[in-house]
C-alpha positions in Angstrom: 99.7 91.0 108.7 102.5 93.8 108.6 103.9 94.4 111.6 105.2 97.9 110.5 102.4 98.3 110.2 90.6 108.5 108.2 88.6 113.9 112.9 89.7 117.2 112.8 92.4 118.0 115.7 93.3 121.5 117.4 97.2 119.9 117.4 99.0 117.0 117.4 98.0 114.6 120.0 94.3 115.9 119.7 93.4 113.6 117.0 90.2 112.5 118.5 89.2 115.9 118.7 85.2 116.7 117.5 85.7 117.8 113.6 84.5 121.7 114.8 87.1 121.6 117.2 87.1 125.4 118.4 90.5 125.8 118.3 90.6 125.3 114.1 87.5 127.9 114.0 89.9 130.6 115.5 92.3 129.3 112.6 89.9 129.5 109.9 87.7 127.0 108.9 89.3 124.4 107.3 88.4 123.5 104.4 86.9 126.6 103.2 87.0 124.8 99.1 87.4 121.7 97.5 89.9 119.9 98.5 92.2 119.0 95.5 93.8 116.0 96.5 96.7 115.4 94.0 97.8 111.5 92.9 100.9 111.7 90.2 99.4 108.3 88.9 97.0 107.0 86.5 93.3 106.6 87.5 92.2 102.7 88.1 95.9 102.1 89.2 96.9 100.9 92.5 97.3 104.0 93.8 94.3 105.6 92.3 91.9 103.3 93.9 92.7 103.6 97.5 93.0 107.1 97.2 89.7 107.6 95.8 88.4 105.6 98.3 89.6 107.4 101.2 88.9 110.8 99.1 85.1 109.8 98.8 84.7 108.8 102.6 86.3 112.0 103.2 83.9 113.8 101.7 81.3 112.6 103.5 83.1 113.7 106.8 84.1 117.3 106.1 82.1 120.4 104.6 83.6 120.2 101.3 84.3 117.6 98.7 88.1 115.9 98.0 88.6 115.5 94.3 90.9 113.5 93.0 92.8 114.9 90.5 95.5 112.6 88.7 98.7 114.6 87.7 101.1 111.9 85.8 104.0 112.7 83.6 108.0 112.3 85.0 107.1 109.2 87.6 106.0 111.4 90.1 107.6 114.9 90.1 104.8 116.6 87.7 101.8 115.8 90.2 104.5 116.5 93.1 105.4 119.7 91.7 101.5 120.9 91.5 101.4 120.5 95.0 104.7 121.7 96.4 103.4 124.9 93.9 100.3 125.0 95.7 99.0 127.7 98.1 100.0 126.5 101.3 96.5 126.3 102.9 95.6 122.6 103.2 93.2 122.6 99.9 95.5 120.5 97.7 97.0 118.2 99.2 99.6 114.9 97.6 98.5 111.4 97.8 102.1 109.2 97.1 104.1 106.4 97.5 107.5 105.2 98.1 108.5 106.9 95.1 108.6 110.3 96.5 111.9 108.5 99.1 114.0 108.1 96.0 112.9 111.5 94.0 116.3 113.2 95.3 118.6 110.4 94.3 116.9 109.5 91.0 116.3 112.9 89.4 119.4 115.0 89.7 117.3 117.8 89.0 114.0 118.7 90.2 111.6 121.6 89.7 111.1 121.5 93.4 112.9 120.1 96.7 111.2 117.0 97.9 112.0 117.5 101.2 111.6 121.1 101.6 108.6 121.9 99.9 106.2 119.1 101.0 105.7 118.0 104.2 104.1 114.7 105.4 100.7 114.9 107.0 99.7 111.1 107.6 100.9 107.3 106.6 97.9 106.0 105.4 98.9 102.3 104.8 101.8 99.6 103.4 101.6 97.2 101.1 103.9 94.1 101.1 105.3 92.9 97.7 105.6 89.1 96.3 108.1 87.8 95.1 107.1 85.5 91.2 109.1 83.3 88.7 107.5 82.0 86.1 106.8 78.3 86.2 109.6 76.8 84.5 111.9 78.2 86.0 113.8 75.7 88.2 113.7 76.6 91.5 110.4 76.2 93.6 111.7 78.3 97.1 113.8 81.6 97.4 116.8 79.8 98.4 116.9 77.7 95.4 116.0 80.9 93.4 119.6 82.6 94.9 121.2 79.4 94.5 120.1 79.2 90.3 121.0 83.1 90.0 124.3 82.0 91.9 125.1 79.4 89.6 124.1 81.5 86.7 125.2 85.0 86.8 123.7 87.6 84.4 121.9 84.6 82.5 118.6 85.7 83.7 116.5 88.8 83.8 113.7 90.1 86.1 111.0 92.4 85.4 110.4 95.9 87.2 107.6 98.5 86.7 109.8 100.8 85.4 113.6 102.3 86.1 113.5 103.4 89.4 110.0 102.6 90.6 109.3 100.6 94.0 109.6 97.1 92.4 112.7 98.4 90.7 114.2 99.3 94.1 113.4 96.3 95.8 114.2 93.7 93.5 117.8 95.6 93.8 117.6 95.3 97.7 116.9 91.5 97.3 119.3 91.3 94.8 122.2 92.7 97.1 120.9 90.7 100.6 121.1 88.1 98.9 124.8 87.9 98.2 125.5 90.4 95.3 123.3 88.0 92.8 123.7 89.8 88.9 120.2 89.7 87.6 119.5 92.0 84.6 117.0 94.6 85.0 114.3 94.7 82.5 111.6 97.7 82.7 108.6 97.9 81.9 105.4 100.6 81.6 104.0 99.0 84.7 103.2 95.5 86.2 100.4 95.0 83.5 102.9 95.2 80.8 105.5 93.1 82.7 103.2 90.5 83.3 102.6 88.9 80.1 106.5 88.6 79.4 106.7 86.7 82.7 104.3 84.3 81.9 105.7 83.2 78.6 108.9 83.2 80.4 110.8 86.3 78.4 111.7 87.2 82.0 112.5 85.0 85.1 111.6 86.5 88.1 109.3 89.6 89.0 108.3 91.4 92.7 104.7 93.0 92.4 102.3 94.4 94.9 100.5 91.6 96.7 97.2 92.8 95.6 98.5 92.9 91.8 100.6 89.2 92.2 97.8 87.5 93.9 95.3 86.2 91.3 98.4 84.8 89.4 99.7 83.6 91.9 96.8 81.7 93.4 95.8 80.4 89.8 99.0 78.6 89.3 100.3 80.8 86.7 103.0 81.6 88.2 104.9 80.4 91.1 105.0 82.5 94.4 108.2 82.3 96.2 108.1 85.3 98.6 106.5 87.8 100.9 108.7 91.4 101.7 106.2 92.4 104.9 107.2 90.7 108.4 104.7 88.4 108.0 102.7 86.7 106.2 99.6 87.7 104.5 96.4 85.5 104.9 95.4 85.5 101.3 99.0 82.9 100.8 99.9 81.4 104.1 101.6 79.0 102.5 104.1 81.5 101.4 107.0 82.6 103.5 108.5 85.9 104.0 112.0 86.9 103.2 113.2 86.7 106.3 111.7 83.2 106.9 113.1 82.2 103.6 116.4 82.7 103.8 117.6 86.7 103.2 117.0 87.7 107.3 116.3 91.3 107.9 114.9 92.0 103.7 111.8 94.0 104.1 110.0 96.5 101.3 107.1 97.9 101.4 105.3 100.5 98.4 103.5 103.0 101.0 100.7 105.6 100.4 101.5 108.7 102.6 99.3 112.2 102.2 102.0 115.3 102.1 101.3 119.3 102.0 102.6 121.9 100.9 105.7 123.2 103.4 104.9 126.5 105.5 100.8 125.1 105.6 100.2 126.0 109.6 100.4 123.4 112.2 96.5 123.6 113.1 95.7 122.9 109.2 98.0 120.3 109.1 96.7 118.7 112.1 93.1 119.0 110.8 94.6 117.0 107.5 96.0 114.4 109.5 92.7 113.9 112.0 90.4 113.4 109.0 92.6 111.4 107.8 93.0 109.1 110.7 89.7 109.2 111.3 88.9 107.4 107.8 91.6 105.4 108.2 90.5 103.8 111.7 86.5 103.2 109.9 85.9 99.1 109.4 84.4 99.2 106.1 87.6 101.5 104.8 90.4 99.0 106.4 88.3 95.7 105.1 87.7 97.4 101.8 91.9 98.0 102.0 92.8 94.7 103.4 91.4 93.5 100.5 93.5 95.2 98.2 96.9 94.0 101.3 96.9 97.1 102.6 97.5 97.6 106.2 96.1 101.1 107.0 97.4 103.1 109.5 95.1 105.2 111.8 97.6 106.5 114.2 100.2 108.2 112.6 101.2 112.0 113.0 103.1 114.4 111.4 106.1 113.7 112.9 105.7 110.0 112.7 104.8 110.4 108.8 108.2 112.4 108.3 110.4 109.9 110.5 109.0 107.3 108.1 109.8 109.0 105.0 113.4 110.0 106.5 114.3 106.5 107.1 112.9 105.3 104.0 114.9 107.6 102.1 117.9 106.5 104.2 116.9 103.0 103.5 117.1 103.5 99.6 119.2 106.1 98.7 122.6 103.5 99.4 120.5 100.9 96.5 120.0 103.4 94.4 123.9 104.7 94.3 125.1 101.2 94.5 122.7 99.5 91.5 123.6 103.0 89.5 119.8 103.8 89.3 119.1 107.3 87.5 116.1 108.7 85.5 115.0 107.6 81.8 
């Protein structure tokens, strides 16, 4: 699987800590409400479902329920301005994804600072993405993919869910390790709207979530050329990653990572991220997740979620300026 690759804790480095730890009851018990835990997606969508799932289990754990509540509208920055808006007191809380690394690049202007008004609280899990052309296209590996885009520049389009989104960004990164290959971009409202137009062929190529790309993939509708983890995934062994392919170092993940609001104290934060890791660590919740090729993560802290968001925004802020990305 991914190499790069839910407990209430007193502080960081306690996560184990029993869920009454005494040090959070000098704090204030946390939580003292509903939790309001904030996903600036649809419901039923691929980020919907694992939060709900780690939402319900959490409920179970702590005093009071999590509720999802989903907050669309702008990508991301209307459910990510609820909760940089928020009291900062641990009870709503923002369940994202790689979007929030390219929010300052992408959105010259922004009700709220990314960076400054939420801080992370746990990496909950990555997903790989796979790499489709439709069938008749002619090439049947990624090097003969490169080599047909090569031969053929700005003749063929690929498919994105939408200008600026994850698959957006990584089809670019591709694009550019891959020699500088001119492929038009061609967005759409979301991999299920994509989808047909790569099947009849209106677009050439398309990167999806694993979990989405799969069941086309493994019925023969469409030809998988491409993993963007580390490794390979069981559910397509036969498919290689990038790396193994033929573009050495190309790795993209869309990641789920929980965020607060900035100035909520350390000991709430630190309860956050122990229930989280807790939930994260259960079987049933990383089989349940595997299924969907997500690696969880059950270890991260604060300070690890944050060093992953900086270097992912590192990562994609230069393919954002360089493919001239910017906000519908």
């Amino acid at each position: 699987m991914i190499q790069r690759r839910h407990l209430i804790a007193g502080a960081a480095g306690l996560a184990a800590a029993p869920l009454a730890a005494p040090a959070l009851r000098a704090q204030g018990s946390w939580p003292s409400a509903p939790v309001r835990l904030v996903v600036p997606f649809a419901a039923g969508g691929p980020t919907d479902v694992p939060a709900r799932l780690i939402a319900d289990e959490l409920s179970k754990m702590l005093p009071q329920r999590v509720i999802v509540e989903n907050r669309t509208g702008a990508g991301v920055v209307v459910g990510s301005d609820v909760v940089a808006k928020a009291p900062k007191d641990g009870q709503t809380l923002l369940y994202t994804t790689i979007a929030h690394a390219a929010l300052r690049s992408i959105f010259p202007r922004l009700p709220f600072d990314p960076l400054a008004d939420l801080t992370p609280v746990a990496l909950t899990g990555v997903i790989p993405m796979l790499m489709m052309v439709n069938k008749e296209v002619p090439a049947n590996s990624l090097p003969e993919l490169i080599a047909l885009f090569k031969a053929n520049p700005g003749k063929y389009d690929y498919a994105s869910t939408g200008n600026g989104a994850a698959l957006h960004l990584a089809s670019e990164l591709f694009l550019r390790q891959a020699g500088g290959l001119r492929v038009n971009h061609i967005p759409y409202r979301g991999s299920a709207a994509a989808m047909p137009d790569l099947l009849n062929g209106t677009v050439a190529m398309m990167l999806d979530v694993a979990n989405s790309a799969l069941p086309f993939v493994t019925r023969g509708e469409v030809k998988g050329l491409a993993i963007s983890g580390a490794s390979r995934i069981p559910q397509v062994p036969n498919i290689p990653t990038f790396s193994e392919a033929g573009v050495p170092g190309y790795e993209a993940y869309t990641w789920h990572m929980v965020l607060a609001p900035s100035g909520t104290p350390e000991p709430v934060v630190a309860a956050v991220n122990g229930a989280l890791n807790k939930v994260m660590a259960m079987e049933s919740v990383k089989q349940r997740l595997s299924d969907l090729t997500m690696e969880t993560r059950s270890d991260t802290t604060p300070a690890s979620a944050k060093k992953w968001l900086d270097d992912e925004i590192a990562k994609w802020e230069p393919v954002i300026k360089a493919a001239g990305i910017k906000a519908d």
